[in-house]
C-alpha positions as CSV (number, residue, x, y, z in Angstrom):
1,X,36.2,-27.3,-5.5
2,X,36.5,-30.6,-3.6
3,X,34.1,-33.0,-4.0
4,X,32.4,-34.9,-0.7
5,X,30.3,-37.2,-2.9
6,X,29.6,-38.9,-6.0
7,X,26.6,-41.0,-7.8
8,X,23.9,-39.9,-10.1
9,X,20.9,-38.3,-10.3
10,X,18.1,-40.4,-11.6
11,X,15.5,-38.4,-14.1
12,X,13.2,-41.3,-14.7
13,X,15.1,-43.7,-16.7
14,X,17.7,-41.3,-17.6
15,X,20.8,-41.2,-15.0
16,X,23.3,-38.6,-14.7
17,X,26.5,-39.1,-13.7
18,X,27.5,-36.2,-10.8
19,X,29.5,-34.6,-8.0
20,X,28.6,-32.8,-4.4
21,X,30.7,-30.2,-3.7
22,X,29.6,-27.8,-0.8
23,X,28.1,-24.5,-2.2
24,X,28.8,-22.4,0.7
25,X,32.1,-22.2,3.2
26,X,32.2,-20.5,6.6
27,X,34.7,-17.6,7.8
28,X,34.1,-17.8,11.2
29,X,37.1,-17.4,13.7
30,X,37.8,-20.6,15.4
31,X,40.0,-20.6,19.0
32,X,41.3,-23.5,20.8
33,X,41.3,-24.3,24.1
34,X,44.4,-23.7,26.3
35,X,45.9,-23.5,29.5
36,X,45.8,-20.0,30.7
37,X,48.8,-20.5,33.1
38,X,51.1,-21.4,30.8
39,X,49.6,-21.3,27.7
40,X,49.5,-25.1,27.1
41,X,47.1,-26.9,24.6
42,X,43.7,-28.8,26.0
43,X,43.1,-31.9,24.3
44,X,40.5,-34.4,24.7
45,X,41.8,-38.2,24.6
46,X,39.1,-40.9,23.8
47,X,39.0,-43.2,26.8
48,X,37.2,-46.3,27.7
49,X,35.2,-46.1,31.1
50,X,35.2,-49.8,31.9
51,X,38.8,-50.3,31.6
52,X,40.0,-46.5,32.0
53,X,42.3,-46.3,29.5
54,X,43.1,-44.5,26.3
55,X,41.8,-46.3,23.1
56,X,42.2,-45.5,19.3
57,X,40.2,-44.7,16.5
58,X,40.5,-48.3,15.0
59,X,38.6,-49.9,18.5
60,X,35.6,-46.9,18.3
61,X,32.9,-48.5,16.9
62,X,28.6,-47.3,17.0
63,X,25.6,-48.4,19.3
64,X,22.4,-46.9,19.9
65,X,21.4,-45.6,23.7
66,X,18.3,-47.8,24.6
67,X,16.0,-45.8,27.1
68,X,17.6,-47.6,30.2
69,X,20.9,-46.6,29.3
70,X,21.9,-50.0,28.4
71,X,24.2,-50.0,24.9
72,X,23.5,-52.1,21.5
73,X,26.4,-51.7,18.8
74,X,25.3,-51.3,15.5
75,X,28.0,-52.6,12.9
76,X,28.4,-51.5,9.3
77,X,27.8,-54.6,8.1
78,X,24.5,-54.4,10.2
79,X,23.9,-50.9,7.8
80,X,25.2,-52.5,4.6
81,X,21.9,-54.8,4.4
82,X,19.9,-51.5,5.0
83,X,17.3,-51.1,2.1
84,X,18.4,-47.6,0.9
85,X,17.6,-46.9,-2.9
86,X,19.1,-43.5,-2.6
87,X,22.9,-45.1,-1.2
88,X,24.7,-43.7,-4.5
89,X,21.5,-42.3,-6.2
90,X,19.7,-38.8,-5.9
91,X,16.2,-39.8,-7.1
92,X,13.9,-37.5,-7.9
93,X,10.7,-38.4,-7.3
94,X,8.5,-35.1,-7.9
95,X,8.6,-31.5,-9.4
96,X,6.7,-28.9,-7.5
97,X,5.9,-25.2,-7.3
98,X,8.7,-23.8,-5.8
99,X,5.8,-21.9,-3.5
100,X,5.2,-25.2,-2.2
101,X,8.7,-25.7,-0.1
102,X,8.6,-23.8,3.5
103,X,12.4,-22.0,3.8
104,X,12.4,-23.5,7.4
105,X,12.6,-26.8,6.1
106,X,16.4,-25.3,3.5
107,X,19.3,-26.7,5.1
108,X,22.5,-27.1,3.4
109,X,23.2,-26.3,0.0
110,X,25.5,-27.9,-2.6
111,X,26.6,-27.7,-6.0
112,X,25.8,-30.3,-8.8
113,X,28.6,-30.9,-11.3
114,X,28.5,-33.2,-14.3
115,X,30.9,-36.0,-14.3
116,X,32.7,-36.4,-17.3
117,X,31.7,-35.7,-20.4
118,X,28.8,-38.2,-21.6
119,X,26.8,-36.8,-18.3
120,X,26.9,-33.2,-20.1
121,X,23.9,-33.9,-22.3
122,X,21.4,-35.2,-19.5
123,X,22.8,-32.5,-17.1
124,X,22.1,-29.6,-19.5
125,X,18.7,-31.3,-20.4
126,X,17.8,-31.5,-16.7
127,X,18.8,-27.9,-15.9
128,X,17.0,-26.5,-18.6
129,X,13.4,-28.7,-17.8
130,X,14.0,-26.8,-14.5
131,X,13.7,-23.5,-15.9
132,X,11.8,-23.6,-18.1
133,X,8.9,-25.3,-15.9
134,X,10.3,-22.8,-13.0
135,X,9.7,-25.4,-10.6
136,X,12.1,-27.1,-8.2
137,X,12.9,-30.8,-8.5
138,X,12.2,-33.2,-4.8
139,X,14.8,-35.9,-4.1
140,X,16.0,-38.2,-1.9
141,X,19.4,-39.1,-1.6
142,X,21.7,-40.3,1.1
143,X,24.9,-38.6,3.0
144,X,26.8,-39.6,6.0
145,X,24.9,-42.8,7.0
146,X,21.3,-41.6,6.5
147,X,19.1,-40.8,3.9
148,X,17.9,-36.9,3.3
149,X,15.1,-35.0,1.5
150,X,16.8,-32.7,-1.0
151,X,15.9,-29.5,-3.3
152,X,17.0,-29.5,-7.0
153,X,17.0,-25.7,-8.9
154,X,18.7,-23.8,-11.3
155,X,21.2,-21.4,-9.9
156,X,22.6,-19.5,-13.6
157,X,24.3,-22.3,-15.4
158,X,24.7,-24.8,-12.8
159,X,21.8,-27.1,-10.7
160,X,21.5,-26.4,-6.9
161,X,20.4,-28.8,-4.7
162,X,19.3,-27.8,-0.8
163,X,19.3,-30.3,1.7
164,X,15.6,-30.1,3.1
165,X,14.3,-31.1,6.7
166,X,11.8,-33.7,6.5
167,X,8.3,-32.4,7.5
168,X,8.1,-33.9,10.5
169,X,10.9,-32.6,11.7
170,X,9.7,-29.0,11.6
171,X,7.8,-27.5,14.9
172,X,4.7,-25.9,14.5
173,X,4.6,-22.4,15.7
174,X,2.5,-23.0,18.6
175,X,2.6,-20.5,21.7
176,X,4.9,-18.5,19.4
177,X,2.0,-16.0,18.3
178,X,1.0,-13.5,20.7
179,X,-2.4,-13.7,22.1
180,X,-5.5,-12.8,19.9
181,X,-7.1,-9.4,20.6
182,X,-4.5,-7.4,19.4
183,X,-5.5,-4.7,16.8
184,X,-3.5,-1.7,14.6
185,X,-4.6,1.1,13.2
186,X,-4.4,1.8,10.1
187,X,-1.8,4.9,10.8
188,X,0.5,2.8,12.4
189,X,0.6,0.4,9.1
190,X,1.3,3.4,6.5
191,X,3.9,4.5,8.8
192,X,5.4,1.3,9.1
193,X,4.9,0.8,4.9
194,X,6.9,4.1,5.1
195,X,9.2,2.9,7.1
196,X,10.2,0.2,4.9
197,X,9.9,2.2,1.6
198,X,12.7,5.1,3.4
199,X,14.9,1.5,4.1
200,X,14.3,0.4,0.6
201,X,16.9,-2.2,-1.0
202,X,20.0,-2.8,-0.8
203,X,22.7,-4.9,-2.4
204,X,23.4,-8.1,-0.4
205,X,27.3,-7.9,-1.9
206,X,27.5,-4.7,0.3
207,X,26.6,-6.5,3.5
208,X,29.4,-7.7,5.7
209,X,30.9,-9.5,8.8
210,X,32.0,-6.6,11.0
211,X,32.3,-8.8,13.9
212,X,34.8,-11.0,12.8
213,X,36.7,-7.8,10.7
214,X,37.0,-6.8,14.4
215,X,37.9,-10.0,15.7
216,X,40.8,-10.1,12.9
217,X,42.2,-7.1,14.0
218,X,42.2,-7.5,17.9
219,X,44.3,-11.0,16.8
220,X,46.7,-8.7,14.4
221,X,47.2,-6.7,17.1
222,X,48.0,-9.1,19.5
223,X,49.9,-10.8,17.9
224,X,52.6,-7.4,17.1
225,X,52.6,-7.2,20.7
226,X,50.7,-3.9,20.8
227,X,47.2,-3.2,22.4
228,X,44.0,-4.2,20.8
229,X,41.6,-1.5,19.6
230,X,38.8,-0.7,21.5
231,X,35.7,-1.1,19.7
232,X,32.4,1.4,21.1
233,X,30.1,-0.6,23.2
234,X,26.7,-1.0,21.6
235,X,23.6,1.7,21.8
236,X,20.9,0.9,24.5
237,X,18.0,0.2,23.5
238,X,15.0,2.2,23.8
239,X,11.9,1.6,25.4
240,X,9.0,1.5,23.4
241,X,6.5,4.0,24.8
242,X,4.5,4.9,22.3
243,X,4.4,3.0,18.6
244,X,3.5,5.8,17.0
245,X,5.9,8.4,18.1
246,X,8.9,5.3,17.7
247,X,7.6,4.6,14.2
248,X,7.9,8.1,13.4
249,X,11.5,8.4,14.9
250,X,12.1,5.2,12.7
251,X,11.1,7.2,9.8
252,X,13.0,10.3,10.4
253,X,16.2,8.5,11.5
254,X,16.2,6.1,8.2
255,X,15.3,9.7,5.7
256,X,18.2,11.1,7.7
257,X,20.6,8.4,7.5
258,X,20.1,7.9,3.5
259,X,20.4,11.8,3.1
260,X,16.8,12.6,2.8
261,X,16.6,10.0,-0.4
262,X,14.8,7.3,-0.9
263,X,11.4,5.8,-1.9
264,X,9.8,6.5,0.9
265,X,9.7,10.3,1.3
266,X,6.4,11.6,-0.7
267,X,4.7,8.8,1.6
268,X,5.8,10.5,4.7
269,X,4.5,14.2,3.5
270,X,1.8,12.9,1.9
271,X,1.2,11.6,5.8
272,X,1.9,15.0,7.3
273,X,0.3,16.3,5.1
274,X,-3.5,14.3,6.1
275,X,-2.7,15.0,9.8
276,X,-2.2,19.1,9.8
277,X,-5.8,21.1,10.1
278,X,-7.5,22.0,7.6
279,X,-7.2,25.7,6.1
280,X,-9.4,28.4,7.0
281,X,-11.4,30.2,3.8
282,X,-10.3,33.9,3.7
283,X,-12.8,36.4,5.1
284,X,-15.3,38.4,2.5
285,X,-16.6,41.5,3.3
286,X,-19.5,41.0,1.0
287,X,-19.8,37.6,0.3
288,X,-20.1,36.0,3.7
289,X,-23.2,33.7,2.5
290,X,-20.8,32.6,-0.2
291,X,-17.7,32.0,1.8
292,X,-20.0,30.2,4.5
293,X,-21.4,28.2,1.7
294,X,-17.8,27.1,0.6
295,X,-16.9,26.0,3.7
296,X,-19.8,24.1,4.6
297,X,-19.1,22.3,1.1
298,X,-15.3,22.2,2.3
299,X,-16.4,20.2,5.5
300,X,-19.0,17.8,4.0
301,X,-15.8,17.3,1.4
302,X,-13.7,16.3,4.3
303,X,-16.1,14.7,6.3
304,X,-17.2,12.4,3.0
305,X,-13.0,11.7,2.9
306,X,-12.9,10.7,6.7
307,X,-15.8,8.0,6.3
308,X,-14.1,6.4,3.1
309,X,-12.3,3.3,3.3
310,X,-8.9,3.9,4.9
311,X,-7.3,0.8,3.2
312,X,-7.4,2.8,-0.6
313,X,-4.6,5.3,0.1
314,X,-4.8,6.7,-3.2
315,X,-8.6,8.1,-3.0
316,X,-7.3,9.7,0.5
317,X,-4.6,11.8,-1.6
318,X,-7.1,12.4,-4.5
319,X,-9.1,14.0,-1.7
320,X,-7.0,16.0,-0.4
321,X,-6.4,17.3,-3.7
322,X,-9.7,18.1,-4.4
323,X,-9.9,19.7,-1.1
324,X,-6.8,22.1,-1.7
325,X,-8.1,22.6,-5.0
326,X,-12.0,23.8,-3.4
327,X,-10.2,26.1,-0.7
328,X,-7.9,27.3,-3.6
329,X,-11.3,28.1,-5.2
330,X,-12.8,29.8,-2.7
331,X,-10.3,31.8,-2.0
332,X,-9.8,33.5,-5.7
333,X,-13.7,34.0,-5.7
334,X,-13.0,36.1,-2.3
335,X,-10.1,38.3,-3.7
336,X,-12.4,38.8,-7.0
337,X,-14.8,40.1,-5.1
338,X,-12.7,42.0,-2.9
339,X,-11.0,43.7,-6.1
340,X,-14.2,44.1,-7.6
341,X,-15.7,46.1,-4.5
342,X,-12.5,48.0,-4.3
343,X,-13.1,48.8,-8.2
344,X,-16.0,50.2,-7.7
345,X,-14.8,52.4,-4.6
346,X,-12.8,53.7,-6.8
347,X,-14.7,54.8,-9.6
348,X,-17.4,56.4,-7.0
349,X,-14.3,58.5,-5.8
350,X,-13.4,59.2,-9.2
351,X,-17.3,60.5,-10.3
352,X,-17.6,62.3,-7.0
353,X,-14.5,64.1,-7.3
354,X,-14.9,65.3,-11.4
355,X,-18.6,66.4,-9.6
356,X,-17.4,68.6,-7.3
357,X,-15.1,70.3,-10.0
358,X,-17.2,70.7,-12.3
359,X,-19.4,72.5,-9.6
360,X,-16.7,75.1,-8.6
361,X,-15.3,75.4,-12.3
362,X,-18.6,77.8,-13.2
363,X,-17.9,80.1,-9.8
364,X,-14.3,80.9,-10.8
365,X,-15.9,82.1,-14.4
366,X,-19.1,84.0,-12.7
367,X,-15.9,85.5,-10.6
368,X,-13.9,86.5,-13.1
369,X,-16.4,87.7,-15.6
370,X,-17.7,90.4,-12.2
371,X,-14.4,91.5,-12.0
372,X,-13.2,92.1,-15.8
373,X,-17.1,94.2,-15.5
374,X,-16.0,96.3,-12.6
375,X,-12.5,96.9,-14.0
376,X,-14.4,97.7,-17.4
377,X,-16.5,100.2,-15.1
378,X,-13.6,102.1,-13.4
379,X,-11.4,102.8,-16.4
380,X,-14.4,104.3,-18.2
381,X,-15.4,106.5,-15.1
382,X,-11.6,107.5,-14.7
383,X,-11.9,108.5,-18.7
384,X,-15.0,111.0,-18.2
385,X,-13.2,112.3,-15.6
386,X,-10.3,113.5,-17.3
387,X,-12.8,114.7,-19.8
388,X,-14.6,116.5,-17.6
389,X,-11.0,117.8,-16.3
390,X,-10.0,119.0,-20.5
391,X,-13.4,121.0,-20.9
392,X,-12.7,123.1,-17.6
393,X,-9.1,124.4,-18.5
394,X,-10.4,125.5,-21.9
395,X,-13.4,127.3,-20.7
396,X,-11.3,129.7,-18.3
C-alpha cells in the first residue's frame, strides 16, 4: 500500500516514526460525461471570469468568500506561520473508554505502519498498551491543510486510526424522534425479539455489492455488442396495516426463508402457544365436584399468570407448564375414576350373573333326580306285570 502521509505519533515523550496509508478503497463504477450525439468527451476547463479566458493550474491560487461575496486570497506562506503542533505529528493527548466515542462522529479510517526499523519497538509497545487497557487512543493530527480529531485502536497486529468529526460538528437529533405518546405492547416486542432471533447472524464476508455486479455486466454486455440483461424490477412495498399481523408475516417469511432454522423458532411456538385457549378438563361422570374443583384451580392458575409481570418471559413459560401439567393431572384423575367405576360395573355383572347360575343349577338336579324316580317307577311296574303275566300261564 501507498502511503499519503508520514510523521510520528507522539506517546508522551516517546515518538514513533509512521506511515498513513488508507485502510479501505472503493469499487464503485465511475462514468464520464459525454456527448450523446456523437459520443464526444465533456470537459471542464478552468477559466478566469474577469478576463474570460482559460488559465492553468500554476495561476490557481485560494481565498476565502467573505459574506458580501467579496474575495481575500489566502497564500501558503499565510498557512506556513499557522500555529499547528499536529503539522507532521499525531499527538495523542488522551485514552478513553472506547464506549465513550459516538460512531457518528467515525470518518475515515487508515492504517498505521512503522517506519523503519528503530520505530518497531515503540510501535509494538503502543499497540500492545492499547490492548491490553482495551481503550482507544484520542489524537490530533493534521491532513490536507487542516488539522483533524483522530481514533487510535488495535485492529490484530496492526494500529488503526479513524478520522473522528469534532463534536461540534455533529447535529443533535432534534425533530428526528417522533412525537411522545407513543406506546407498544409488550406482544409486539417479543414478536419483534423473534423477529430478530429467526434473522440471527450472519457473516459480513458473505455480504455483497449486487448493484454494481449488475452494473458490471450490463457494461460487459455492451460492450460485445449484445443486449444488456434485464434485471427484475423491485417488490412494492406493503402497507403497514396492522403491526401485529406484519410482524408476524416478518416472522414466518424469515423461518421460511432460512428453512424453518434458526434461533428464533421455540420463541415463536412458545408465542402461539400463550395465545391458543386454554384446554377443557374431561367430563366425569362421578367426579363432577372434583373436575369443577380442578378447573376452578386451573383458572385462578391462569388468571395468577395473566397478572404477572409481562417483562419476565421465562415465569410466563414456567406457567404454562405448570398449567399443562394441572390439566394433564386432572385429566388422569378422571380416566381413574372412570376405569374404576367401570371396574366395578364389571364385577356387579360378574356376581349377578354366577347368582343367577347358581339359582337354576339346583332346578336342573331337583329335575333330573324326579325323572330317574319315575323311570325307577315304570320299569318296576312293567316287571310285576310280566310277573303277574308268568303265574297265569302256569296255573292253566
Amino acid at each position: 500500500m501507498r502511503s499519503i502521509w508520514n510523521g510520528a505519533i507522539s506517546f508522551g515523550l516517546v515518538s514513533i516514526p509512521v506511515k498513513l496509508m488508507n485502510a479501505t478503497e472503493s469499487h464503485a463504477v465511475s462514468f464520464r460525461q459525454i456527448h450523446t450525439e456523437d459520443g464526444g468527451r465533456i470537459r471542464y476547463r478552468k477559466v478566469c471570469e474577469l478576463e474570460d479566458r482559460e488559465v492553468s493550474q500554476a495561476e490557481i491560487g485560494k481565498a476565502y468568500e467573505d459574506a458580501d461575496g467579496s474575495m481575500i486570497p489566502i497564500t501558503d506562506e499565510d498557512l506556513s506561520h499557522l500555529p499547528i503542533p499536529t503539522a507532521r505529528t499525531i499527538e495523542i493527548v488522551a485514552f478513553v473508554p472506547r464506549e465513550r466515542i459516538d460512531p457518528l462522529q467515525m470518518g475515515t479510517a487508515y492504517y498505521l505502519a512503522a517506519s523503519g526499523a528503530p520505530a518497531a519497538k515503540p510501535y509494538t509497545l503502543l499497540r500492545e498498551a492499547l490492548g491490553r487497557s482495551d481503550r482507544v487512543a484520542i489524537a490530533k493530527f493534521a491532513l490536507r491543510g487542516r488539522e483533524r480529531l483522530g481514533m487510535l485502536r488495535v485492529s490484530g497486529d496492526a494500529i488503526v486510526m479513524h478520522g473522528l468529526l469534532w463534536p461540534d460538528e455533529v447535529r443533535t437529533p432534534e425533530g428526528v424522534a417522533p412525537d411522545a405518546g407513543v406506546t407498544v405492547r409488550e406482544q409486539e416486542l417479543d414478536l419483534a425479539d423473534a423477529l430478530m432471533d429467526t434473522l440471527g447472524e450472519i457473516d459480513l464476508d458473505d455480504l455483497h455489492d449486487e448493484y454494481r455486479e449488475a452494473l458490471e455486466e450490463v457494461i460487459a454486455a455492451k460492450a460485445a455488442g449484445e443486449a444488456p440483461p434485464e434485471a427484475p424490477g423491485p417488490a412494492e412495498p406493503g402497507k403497514v396495516l396492522d403491526l401485529m399481523a406484519a410482524l408476524e408475516s416478518s416472522v414466518r417469511a424469515a423461518r421460511e426463508s432460512r428453512g424453518g432454522e434458526g434461533t428464533g423458532t421455540a420463541e415463536v411456538r412458545t408465542l402461539e402457544r400463550r395465545e391458543r385457549p386454554a384446554r377443557r378438563t374431561p367430563k366425569e361422570t362421578s367426579g363432577k365436584k372434583s373436575t369443577s374443583t380442578a378447573a376452578g384451580k386451573t383458572a385462578a392458575g391462569k388468571t395468577q399468570a395473566r397478572k404477572s409481570t409481562s417483562a419476565a418471559r421465562k415465569s410466563t413459560a414456567e406457567t404454562d407448564e405448570k398449567t399443562t401439567a394441572k390439566s394433564a393431572k386432572t385429566a388422569h384423575a378422571a380416566h381413574t375414576a372412570k376405569t374404576a367405576k367401570s371396574a366395578k360395573t364389571t364385577k356387579t355383572a360378574q356376581t349377578a350373573k354366577t347368582a343367577k347360575t347358581a339359582q337354576k343349577t339346583p332346578d336342573r338336579s331337583t329335575a333330573r333326580k324326579t325323572a330317574a324316580k319315575a323311570t325307577a317307577g315304570s320299569t318296576a311296574g312293567k316287571g310285576a306285570a310280566k310277573k303277574t303275566a308268568s303265574s297265569r300261564r302256569r296255573g292253566a
